[in-house]
RODO-2510 file (C-alpha; in nm, 4 decimals, decimal comma):
residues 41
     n   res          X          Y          Z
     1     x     0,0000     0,0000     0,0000
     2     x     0,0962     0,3618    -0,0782
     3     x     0,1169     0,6137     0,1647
     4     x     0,0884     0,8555    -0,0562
     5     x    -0,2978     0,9145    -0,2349
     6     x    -0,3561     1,0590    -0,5401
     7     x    -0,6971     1,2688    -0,6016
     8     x    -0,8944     1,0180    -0,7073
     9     x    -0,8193     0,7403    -0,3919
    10     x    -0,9282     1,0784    -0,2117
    11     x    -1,2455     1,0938    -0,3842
    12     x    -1,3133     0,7131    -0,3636
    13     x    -1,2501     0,7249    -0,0164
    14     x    -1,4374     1,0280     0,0666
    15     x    -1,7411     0,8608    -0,0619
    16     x    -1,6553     0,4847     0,1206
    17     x    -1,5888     0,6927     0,4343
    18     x    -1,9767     0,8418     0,3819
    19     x    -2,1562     0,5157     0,3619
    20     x    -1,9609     0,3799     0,6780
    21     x    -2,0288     0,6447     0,8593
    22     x    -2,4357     0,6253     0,7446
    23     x    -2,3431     0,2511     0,8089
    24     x    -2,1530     0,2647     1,1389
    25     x    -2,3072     0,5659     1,2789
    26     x    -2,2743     0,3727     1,6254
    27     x    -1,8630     0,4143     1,5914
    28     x    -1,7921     0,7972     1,5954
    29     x    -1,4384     0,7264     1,5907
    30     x    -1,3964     0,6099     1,2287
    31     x    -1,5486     0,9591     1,1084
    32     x    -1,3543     1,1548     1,3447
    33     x    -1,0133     0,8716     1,2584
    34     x    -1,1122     0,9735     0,8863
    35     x    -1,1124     1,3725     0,8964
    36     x    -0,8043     1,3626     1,1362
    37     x    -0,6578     1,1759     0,8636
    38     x    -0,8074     1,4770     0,5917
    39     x    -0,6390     1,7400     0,8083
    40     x    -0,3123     1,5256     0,7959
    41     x    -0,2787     1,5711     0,4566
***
């Protein structure tokens, strides 16, 4: 795996990250794991 992600991994993750967190709206931490991670970069 890359740690580096180009635009469109972004975008496709973006969009996986929304329907977890519809989906796992009883973990908090993955969306708030996920925009730490978006501030990171």
């Amino acid at each position: 795996m890359l740690s580096r992600t180009t635009p469109q991994e972004l975008v496709r993750k973006q969009s996986q990250s929304q329907f977890k967190g519809n989906v796992l709206t009883m973990n908090p931490l993955v969306k708030i794991s996920e925009f730490i991670a978006l501030y990171k970069i």
